[in-house]
Backbone bond lengths (Angstrom), bond angles and torsions (degrees), N, CA, C in turn:
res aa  C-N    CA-C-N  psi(-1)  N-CA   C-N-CA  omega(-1)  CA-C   N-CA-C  phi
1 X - - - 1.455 - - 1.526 112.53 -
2 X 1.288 106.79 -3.89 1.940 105.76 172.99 1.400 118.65 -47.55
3 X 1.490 111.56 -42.77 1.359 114.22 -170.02 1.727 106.61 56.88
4 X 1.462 106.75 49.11 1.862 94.78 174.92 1.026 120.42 61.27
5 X 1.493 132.97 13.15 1.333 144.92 154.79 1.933 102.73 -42.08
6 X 1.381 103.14 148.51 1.256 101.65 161.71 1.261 126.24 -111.47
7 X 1.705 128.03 123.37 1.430 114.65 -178.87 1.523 126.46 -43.38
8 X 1.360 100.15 151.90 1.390 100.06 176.72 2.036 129.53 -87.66
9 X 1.010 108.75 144.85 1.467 102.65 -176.31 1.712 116.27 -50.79
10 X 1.301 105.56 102.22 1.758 90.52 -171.17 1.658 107.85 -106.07
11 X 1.296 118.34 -152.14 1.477 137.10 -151.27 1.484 101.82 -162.86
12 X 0.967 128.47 75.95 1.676 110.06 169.08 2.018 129.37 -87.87
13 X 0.902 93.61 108.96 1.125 98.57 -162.77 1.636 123.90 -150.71
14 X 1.658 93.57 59.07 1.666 96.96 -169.62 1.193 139.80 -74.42
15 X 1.374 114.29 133.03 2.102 101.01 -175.89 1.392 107.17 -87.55
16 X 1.522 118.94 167.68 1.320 118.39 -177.92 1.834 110.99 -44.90
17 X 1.683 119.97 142.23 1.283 123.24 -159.61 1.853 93.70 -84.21
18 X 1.420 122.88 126.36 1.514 122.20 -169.35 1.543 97.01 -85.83
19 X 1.338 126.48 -22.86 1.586 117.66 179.50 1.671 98.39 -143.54
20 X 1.097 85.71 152.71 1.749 97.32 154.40 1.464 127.65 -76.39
21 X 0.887 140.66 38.96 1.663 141.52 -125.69 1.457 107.25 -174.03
22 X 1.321 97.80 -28.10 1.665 121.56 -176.51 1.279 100.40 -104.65
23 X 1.741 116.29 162.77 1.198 136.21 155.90 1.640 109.98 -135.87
24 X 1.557 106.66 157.64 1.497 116.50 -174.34 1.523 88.72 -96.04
25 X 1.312 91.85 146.18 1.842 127.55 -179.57 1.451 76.81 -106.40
26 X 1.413 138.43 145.72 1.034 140.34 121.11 1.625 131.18 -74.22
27 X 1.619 120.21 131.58 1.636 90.17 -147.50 1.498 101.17 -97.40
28 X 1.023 137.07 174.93 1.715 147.79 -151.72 1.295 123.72 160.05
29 X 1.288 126.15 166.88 1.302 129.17 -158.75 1.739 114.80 -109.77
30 X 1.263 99.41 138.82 1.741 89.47 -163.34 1.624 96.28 -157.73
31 X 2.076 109.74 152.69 1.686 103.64 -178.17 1.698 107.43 -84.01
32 X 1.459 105.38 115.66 1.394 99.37 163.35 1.075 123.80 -93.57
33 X 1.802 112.28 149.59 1.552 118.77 177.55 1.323 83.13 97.71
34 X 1.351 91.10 165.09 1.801 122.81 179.81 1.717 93.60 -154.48
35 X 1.892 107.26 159.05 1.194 143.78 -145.12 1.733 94.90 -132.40
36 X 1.085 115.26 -1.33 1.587 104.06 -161.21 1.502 105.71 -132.06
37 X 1.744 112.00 19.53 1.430 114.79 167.07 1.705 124.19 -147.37
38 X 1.295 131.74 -86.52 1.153 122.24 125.01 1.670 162.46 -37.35
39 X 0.930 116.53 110.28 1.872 110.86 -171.18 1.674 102.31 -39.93
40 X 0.984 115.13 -30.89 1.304 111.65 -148.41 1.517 100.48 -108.94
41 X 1.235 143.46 13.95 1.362 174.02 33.86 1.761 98.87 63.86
42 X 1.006 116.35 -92.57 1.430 130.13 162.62 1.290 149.85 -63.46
43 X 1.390 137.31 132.34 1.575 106.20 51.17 1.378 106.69 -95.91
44 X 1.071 123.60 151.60 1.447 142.75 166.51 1.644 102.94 -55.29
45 X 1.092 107.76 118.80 2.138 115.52 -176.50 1.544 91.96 -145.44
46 X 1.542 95.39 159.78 1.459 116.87 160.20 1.601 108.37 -99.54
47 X 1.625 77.81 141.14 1.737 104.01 174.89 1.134 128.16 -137.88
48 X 1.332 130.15 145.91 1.556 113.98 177.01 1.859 105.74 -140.77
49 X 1.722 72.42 146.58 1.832 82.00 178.46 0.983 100.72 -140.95
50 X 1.685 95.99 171.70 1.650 102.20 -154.63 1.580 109.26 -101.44
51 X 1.453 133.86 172.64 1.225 110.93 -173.73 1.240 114.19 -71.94
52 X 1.413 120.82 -179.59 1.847 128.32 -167.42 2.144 96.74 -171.44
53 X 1.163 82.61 -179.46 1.463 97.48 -179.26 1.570 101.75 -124.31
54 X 1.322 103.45 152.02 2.005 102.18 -167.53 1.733 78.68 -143.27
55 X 1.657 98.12 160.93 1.377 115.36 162.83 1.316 124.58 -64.77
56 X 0.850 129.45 127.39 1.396 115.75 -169.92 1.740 102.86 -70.16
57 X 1.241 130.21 -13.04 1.355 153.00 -159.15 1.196 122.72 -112.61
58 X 1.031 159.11 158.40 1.533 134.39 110.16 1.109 115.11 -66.70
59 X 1.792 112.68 145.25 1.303 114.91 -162.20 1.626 114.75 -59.72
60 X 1.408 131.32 146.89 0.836 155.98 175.62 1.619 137.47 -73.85
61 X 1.437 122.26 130.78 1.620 108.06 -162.21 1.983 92.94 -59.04
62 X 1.228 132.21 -31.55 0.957 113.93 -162.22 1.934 121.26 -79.70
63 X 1.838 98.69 -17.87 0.986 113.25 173.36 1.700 104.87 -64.97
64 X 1.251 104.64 -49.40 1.641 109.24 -163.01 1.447 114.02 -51.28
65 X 1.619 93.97 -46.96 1.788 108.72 179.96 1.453 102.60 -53.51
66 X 1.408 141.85 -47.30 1.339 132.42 -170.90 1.567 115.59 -50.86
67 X 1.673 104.09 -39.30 1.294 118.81 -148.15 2.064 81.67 -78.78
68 X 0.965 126.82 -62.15 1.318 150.78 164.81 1.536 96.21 -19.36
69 X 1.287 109.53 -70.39 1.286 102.62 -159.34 1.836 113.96 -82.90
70 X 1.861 103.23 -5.36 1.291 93.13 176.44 1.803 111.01 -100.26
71 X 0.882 112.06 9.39 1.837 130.11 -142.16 1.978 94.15 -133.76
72 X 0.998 120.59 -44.50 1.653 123.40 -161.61 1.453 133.54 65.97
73 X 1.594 104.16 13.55 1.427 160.98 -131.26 1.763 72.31 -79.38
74 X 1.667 120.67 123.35 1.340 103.06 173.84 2.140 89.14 -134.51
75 X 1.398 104.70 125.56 1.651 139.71 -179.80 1.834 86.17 -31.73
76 X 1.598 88.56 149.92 1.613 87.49 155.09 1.724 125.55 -78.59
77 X 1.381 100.88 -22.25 1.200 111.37 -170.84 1.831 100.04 -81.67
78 X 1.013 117.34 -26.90 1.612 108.05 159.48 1.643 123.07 -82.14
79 X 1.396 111.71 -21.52 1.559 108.38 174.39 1.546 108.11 -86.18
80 X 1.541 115.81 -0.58 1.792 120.20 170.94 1.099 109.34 -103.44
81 X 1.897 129.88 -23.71 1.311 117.26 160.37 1.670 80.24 102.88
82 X 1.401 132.28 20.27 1.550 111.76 164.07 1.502 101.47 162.22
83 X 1.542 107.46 173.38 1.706 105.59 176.98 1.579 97.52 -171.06
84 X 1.239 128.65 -173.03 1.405 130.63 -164.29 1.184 122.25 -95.17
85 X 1.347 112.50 116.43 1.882 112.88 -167.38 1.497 83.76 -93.12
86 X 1.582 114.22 159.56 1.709 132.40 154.94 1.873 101.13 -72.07
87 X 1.058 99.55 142.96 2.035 84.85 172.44 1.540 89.43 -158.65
88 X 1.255 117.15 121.06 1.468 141.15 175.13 1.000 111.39 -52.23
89 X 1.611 130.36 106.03 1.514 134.34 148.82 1.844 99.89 -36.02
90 X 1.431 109.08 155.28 1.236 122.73 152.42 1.315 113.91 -84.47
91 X 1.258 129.50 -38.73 1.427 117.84 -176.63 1.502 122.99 -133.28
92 X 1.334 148.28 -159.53 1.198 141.35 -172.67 1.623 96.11 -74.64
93 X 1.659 105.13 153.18 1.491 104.74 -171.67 1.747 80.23 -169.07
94 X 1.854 105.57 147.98 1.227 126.03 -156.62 1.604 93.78 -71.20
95 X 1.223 120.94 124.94 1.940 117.36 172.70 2.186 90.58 -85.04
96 X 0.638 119.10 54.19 1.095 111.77 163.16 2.089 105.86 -102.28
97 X 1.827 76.81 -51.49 2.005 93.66 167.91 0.758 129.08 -108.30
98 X 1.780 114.74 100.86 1.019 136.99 -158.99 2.006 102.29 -77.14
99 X 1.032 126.40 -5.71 1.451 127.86 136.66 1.514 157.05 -8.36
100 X 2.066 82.31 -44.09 1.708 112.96 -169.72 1.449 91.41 -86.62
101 X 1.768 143.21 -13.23 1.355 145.88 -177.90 1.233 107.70 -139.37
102 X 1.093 138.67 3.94 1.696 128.21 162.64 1.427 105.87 -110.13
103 X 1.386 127.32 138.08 1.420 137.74 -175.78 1.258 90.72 -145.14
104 X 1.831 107.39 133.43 0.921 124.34 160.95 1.804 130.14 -78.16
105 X 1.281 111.03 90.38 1.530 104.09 -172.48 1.443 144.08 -89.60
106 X 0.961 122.36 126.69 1.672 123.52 -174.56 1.753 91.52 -69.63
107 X 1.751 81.12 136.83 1.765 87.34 164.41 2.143 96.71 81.59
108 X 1.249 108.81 -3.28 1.468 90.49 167.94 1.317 122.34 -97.33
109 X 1.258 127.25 134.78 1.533 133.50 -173.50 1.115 110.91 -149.09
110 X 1.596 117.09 -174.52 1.831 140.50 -162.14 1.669 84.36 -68.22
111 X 1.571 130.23 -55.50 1.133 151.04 -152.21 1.806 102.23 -73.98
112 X 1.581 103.01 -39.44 1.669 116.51 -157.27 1.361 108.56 -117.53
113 X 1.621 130.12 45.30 1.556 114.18 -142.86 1.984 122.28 -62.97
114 X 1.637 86.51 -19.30 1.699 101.16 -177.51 2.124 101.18 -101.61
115 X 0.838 91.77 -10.47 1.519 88.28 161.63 2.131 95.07 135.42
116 X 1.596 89.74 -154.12 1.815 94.82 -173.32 1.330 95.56 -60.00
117 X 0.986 138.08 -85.28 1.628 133.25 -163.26 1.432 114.46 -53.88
118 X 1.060 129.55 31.96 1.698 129.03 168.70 1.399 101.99 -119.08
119 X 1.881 115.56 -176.22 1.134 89.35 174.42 2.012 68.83 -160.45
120 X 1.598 77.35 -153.24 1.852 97.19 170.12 1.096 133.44 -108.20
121 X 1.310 116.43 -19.25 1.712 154.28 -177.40 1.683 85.34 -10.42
122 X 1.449 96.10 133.57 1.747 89.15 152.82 2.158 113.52 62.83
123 X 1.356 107.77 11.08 1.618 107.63 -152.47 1.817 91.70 -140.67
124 X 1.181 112.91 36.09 2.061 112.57 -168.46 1.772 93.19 -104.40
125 X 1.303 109.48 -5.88 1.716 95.97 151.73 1.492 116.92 -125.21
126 X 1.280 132.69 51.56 1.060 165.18 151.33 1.786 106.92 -93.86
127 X 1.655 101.68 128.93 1.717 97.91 176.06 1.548 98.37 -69.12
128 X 1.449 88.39 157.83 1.710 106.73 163.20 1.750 103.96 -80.96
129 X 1.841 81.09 149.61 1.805 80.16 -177.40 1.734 84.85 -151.77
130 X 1.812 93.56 177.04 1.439 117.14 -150.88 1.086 108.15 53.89
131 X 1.227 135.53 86.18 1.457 158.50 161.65 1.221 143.41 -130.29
132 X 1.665 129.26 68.31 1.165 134.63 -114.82 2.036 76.88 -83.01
133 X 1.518 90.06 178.25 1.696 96.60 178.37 1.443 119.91 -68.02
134 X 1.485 124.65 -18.55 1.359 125.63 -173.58 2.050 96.69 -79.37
135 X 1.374 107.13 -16.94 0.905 121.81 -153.96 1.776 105.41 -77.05
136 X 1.504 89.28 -57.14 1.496 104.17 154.66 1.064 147.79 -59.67
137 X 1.347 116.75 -27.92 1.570 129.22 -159.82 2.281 87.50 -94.04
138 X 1.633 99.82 -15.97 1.366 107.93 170.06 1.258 123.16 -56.50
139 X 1.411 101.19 -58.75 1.515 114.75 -179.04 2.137 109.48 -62.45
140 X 1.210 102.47 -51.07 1.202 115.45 163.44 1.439 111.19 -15.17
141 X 1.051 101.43 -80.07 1.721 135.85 -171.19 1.552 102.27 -37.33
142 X 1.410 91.78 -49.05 1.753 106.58 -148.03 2.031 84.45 -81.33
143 X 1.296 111.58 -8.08 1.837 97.66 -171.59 0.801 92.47 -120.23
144 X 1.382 146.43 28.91 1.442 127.65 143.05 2.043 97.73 91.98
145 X 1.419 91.23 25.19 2.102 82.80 -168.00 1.924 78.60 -143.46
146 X 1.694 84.76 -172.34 1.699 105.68 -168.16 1.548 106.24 -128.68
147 X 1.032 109.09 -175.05 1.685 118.40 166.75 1.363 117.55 -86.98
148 X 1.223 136.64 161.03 1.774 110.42 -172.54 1.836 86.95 -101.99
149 X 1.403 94.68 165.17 1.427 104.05 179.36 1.937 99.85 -94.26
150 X 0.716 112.54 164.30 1.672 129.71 -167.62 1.298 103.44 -48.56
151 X 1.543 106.14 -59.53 1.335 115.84 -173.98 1.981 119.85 -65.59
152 X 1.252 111.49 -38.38 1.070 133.20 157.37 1.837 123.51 -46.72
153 X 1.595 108.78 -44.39 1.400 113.81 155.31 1.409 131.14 -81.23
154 X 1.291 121.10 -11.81 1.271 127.78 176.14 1.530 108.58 -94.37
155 X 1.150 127.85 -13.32 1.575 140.74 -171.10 1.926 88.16 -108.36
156 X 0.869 145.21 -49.30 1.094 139.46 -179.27 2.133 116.40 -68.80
157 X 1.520 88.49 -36.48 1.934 102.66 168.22 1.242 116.64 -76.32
158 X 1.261 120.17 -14.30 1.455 121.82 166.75 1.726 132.44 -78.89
159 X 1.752 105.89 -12.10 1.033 106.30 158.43 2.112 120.79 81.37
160 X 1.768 84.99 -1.08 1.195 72.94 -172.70 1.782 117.65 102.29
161 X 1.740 122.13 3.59 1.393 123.23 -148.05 1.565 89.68 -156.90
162 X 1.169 105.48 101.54 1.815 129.66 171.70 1.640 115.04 -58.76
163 X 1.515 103.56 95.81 1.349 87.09 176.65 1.673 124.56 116.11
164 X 1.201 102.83 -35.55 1.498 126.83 177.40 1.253 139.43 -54.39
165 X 1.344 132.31 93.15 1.369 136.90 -138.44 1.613 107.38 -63.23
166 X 1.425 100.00 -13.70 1.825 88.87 -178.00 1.967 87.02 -135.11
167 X 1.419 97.86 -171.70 1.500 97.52 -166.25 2.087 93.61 -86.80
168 X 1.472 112.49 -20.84 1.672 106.71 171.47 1.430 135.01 -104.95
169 X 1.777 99.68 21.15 1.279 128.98 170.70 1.795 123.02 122.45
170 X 1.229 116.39 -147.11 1.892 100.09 -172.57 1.341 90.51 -88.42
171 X 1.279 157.20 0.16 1.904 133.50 -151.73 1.603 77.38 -115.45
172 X 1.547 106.97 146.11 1.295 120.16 -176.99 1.593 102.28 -94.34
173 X 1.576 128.21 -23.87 1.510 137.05 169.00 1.348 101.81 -115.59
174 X 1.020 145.09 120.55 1.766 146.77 161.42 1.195 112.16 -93.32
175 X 1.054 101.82 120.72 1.787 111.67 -165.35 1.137 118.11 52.30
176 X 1.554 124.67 36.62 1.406 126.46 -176.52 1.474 119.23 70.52
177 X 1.388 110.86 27.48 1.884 107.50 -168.16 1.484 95.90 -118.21
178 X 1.343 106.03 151.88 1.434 109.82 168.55 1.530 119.75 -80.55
179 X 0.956 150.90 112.07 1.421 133.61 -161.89 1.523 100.01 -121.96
180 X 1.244 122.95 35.95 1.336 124.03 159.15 1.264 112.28 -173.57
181 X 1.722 126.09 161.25 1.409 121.26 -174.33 1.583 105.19 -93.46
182 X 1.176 106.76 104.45 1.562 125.22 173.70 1.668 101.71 -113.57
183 X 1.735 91.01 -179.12 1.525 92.58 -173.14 1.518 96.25 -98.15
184 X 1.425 129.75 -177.48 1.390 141.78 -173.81 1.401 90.86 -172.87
185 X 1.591 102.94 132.18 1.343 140.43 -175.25 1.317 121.71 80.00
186 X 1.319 150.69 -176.32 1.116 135.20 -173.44 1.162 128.91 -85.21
187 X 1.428 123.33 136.63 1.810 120.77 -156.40 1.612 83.15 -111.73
188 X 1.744 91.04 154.52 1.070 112.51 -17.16 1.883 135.04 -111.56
189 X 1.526 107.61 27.64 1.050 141.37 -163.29 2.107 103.12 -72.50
190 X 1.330 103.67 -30.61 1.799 114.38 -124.91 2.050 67.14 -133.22
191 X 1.690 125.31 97.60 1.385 110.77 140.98 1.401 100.04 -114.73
192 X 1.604 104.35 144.68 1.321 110.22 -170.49 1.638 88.90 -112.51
193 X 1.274 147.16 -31.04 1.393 142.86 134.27 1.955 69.62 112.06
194 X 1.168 154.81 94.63 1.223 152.25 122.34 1.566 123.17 -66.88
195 X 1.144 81.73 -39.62 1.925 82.15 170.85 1.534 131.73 -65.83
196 X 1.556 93.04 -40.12 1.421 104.43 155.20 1.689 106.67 135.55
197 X 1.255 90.47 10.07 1.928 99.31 -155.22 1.885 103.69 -136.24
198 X 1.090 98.89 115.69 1.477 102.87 -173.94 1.626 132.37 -80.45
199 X 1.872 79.96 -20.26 1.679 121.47 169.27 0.920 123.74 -108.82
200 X 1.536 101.30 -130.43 1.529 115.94 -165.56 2.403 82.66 -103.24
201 X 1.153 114.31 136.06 1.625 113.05 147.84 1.500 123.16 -97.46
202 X 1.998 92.61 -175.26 1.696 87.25 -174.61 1.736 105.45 -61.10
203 X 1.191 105.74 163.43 1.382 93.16 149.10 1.312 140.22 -72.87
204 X 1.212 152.06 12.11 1.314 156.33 161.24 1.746 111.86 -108.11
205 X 1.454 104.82 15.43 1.129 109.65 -173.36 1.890 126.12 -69.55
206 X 1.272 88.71 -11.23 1.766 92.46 175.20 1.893 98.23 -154.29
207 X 0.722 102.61 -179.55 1.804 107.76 -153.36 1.400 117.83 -61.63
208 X 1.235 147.90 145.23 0.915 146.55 169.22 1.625 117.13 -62.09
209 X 1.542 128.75 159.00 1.261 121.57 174.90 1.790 122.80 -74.60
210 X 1.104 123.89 -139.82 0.982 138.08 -179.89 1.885 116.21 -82.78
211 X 1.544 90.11 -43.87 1.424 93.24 160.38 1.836 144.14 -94.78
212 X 1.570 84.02 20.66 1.390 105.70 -161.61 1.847 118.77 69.34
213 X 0.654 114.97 38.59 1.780 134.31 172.68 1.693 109.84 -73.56
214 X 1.192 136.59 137.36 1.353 120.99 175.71 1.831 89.62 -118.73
215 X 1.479 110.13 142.04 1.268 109.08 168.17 1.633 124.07 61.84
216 X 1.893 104.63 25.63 1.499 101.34 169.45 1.431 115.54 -72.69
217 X 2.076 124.10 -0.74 1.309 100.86 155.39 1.610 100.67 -139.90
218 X 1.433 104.07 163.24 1.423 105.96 -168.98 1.368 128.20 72.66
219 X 1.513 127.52 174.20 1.440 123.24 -160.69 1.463 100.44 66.11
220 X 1.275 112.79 -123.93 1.446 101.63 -174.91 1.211 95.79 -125.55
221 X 2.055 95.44 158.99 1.331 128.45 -175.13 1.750 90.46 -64.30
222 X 1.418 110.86 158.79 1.160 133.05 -174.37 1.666 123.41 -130.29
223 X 1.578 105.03 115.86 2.112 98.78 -178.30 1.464 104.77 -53.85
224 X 1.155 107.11 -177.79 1.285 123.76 -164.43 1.716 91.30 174.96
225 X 1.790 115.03 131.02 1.463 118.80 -160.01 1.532 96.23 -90.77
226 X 1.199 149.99 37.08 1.376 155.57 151.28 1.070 120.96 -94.66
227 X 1.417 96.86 111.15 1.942 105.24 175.10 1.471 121.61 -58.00
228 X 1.593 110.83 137.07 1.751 83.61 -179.00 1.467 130.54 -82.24
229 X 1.402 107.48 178.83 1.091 94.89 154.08 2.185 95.85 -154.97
230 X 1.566 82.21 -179.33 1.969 101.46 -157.77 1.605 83.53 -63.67
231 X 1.245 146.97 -4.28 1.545 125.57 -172.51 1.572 96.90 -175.32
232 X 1.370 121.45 163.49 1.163 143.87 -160.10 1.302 93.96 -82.95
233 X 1.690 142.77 136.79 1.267 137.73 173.07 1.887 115.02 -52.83
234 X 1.169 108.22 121.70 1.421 108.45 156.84 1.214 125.75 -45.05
235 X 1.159 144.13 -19.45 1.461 145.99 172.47 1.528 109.43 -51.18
236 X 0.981 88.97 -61.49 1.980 110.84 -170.16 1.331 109.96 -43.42
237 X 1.551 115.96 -27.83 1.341 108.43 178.83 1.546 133.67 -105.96
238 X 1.740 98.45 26.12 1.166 117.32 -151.74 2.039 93.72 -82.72
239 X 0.945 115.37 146.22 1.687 117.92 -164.63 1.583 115.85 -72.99
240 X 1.893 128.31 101.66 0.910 122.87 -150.05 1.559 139.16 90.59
241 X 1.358 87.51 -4.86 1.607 105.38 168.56 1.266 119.44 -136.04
242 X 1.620 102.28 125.12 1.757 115.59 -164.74 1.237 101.66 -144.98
243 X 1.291 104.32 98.98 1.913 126.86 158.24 0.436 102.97 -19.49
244 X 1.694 130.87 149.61 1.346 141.54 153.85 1.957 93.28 -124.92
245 X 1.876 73.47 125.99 1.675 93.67 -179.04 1.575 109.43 33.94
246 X 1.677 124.65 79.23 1.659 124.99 -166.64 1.438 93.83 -67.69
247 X 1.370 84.71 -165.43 1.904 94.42 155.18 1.074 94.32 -127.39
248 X 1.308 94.19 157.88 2.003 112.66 172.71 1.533 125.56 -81.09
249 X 1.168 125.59 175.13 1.565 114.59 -164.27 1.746 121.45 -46.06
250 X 1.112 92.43 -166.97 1.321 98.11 -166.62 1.829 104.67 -87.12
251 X 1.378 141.66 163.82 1.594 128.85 166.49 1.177 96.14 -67.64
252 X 1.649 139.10 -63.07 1.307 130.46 -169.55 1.423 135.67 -65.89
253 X 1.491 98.63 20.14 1.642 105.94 -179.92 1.259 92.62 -139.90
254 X 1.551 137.45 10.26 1.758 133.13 155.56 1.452 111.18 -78.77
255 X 1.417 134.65 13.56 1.551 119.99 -158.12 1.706 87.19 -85.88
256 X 1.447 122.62 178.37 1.301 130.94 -178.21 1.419 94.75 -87.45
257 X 1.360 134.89 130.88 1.355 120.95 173.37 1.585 115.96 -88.86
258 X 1.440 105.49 5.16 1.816 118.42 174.33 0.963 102.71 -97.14
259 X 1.863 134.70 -7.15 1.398 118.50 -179.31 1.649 82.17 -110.03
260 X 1.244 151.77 102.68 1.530 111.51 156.99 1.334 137.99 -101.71
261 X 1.595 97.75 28.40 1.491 107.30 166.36 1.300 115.68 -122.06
262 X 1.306 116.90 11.37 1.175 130.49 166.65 1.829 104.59 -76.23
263 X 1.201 157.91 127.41 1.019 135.88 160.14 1.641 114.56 -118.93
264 X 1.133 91.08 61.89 1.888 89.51 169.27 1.406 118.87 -94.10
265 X 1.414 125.71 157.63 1.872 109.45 -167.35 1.591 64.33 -96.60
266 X 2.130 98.31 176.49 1.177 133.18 -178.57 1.494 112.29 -129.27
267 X 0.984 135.26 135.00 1.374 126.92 173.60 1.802 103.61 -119.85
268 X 1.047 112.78 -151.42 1.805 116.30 -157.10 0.909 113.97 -144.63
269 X 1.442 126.09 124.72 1.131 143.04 -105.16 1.944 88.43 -149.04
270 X 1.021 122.35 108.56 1.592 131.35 -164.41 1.614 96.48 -121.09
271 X 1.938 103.91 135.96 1.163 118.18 160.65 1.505 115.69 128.51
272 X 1.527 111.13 -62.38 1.543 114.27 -154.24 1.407 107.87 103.68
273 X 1.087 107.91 158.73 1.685 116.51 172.70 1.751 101.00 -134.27
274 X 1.660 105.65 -178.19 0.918 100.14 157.95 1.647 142.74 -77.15
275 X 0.917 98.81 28.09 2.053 119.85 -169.09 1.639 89.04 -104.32
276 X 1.481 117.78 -35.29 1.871 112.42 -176.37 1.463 110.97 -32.45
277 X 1.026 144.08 106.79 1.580 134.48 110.41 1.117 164.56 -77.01
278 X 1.005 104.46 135.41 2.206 103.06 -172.15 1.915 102.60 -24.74
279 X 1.521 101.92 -48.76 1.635 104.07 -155.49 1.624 112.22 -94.70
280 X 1.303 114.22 -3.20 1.274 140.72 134.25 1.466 164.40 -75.00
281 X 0.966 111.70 -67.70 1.727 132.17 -170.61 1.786 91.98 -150.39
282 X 1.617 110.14 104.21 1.610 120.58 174.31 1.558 96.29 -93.41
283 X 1.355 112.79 37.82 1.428 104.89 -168.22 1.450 114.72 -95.78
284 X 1.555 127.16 35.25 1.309 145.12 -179.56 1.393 121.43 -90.74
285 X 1.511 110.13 13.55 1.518 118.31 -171.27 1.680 103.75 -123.78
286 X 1.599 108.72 153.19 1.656 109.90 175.67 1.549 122.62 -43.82
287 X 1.534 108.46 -49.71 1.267 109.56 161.45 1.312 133.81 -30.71
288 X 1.249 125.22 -73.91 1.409 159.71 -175.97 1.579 97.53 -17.27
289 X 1.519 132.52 118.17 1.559 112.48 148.93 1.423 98.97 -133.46
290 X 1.641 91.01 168.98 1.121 96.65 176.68 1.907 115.32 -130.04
291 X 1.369 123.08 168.18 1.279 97.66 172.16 1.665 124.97 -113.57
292 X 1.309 124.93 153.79 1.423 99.32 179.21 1.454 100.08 -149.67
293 X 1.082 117.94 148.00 2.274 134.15 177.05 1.607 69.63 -38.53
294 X 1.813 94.99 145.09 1.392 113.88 165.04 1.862 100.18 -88.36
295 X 1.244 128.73 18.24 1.270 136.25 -172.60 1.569 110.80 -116.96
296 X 1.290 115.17 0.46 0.993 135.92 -157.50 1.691 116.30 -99.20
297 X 1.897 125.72 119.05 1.639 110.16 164.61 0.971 115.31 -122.73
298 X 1.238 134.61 -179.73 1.389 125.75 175.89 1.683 96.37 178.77
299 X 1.634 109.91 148.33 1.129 138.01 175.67 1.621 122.95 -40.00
300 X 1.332 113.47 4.41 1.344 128.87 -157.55 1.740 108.54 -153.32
301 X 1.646 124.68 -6.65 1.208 107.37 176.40 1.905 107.62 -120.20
302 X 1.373 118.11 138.28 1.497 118.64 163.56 0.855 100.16 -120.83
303 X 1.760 128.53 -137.27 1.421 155.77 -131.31 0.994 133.11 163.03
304 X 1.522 143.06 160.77 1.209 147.67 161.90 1.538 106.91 -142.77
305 X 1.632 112.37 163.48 1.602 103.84 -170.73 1.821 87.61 -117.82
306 X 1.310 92.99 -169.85 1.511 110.53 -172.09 2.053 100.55 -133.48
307 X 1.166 87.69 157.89 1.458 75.28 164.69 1.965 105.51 -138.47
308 X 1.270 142.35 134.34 1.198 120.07 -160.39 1.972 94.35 -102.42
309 X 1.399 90.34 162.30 1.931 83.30 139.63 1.518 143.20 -85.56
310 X 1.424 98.86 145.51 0.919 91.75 -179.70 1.590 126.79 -112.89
């Protein structure tokens, strides 16, 4: 499935494995971002990070419930009384307003993902979603792991493959297969459900990457503890100099500059979900981020933690 991808420069060098649940990233140097889709994609720089351990998953409704039920740990989106369901136009509707398919719902939670009358039943290998970032960086906390930093998730979505427009090489179907839960047909009026999943699936539901990863694109978008910002720092690409594991923007340069009395920071939002479309959101590739209020849930975003060495 490389499709002529080129491996990436790695590091192997593993410490004893702290869970089974985890996998080692070996860490190494690789170009992040791409130039050939999003502004905010680029510039394309070298970076290097060091190895770490990643979920092999995004966390799971059944993981979450433990943390919940050992912690009493209660969501923001349940201490606000609601958070953002996806809800299908019937017919064509302007994507300019993103309005005509996001509804804000009372009664939606980790527990309720389509609102009070839904539930999880039957759904504990399914990620947890509506989970704002304070929300996550909770669960985090509580397992002894972190949030991955940007660079750290995009070096881990790559699979191991320099360059590669998706995390299992350049063909967006390989051999005609879907290998991730994206949308099909036109969003967001038009699901033609080819993959097989109308939602969110399990997580192990279509192949793992290169590094054995399940679901580094699609299903749901994923935090990542880097604030955003409108473009990749200029530093990074300075000639002969390659970060190791940077940090990401600054909080006071993530605000929305279309809200500016809104002042919530934003952090970055890695992966795609299943809401991605071709005629929409091409945001199904390692590259791809997006930004969102760290106050923020919705029917379409989870997580996974990292664990580093120490």
């Amino acid at each position: 499935m490389n499709r002529g991808a080129a491996p990436l420069s790695v590091s192997l060098s593993p410490v004893a494995e702290p869970a089974l649940d985890i996998i080692w990233i070996p860490g190494g140097t690789f170009r992040m971002g791409s130039e050939r889709h999003y502004p905010e994609e680029g510039p394309v720089h070298r970076i290097t990070v060091d190895g770490f351990w990643m979920d092999r998953t995004p966390v799971t409704n059944r993981q979450f419930r433990q943390f919940v039920d050992t912690t009493g740990y209660v969501t923001r989106a349940e201490r606000g009384s609601g958070s953002l369901v996806f809800t299908q136009p019937q017919t064509m509707v302007d994507l300019r307003d993103q309005a005509q398919w996001w509804e804000y719902r009372c009664g939606a939670d980790w527990r309720h993902p389509c609102g009070p009358d839904s539930s999880i039943a039957g759904r504990d290998d399914h990620p947890v979603v509506h989970v704002s970032c304070d929300d996550a960086e909770a669960y985090a906390h509580w397992a002894g792991r972190s949030l991955p930093t940007e660079a750290e998730w995009e070096f881990a979505a790559r699979g191991g493959l320099e360059g590669a427009e998706f995390a299992w090489g350049n063909v967006f179907l390989p051999n005609g297969r879907y290998v991730a839960n994206t949308w099909q047909g036109a969003f967001p009026h038009q699901n033609l459900r080819q993959d097989g999943y109308e939602r969110t699936s399990p997580v192990t539901a279509f192949p793992p990457n290169g590094y054995a990863l399940y679901d580094m694109i699609g299903n749901v978008w994923e935090w990542t503890s880097d604030w955003y910002a409108a473009r990749h720092t200029a530093e990074s690409r300075t000639a002969g100099a390659i970060p190791r594991n940077p940090p990401g923007g600054r909080e006071q340069d993530s605000y929305d500059p279309r809200e500016p009395t809104i002042r919530i920071p934003r952090k970055v939002l890695k992966g795609g979900s299943h809401l991605s479309a071709p005629n929409f959101c091409r945001r199904y590739r390692p590259a791809a981020r997006h930004a969102r209020p760290v106050d923020t849930s919705a029917s379409d975003i989870g997580f996974r933690c990292v664990v580093r060495k120490t």
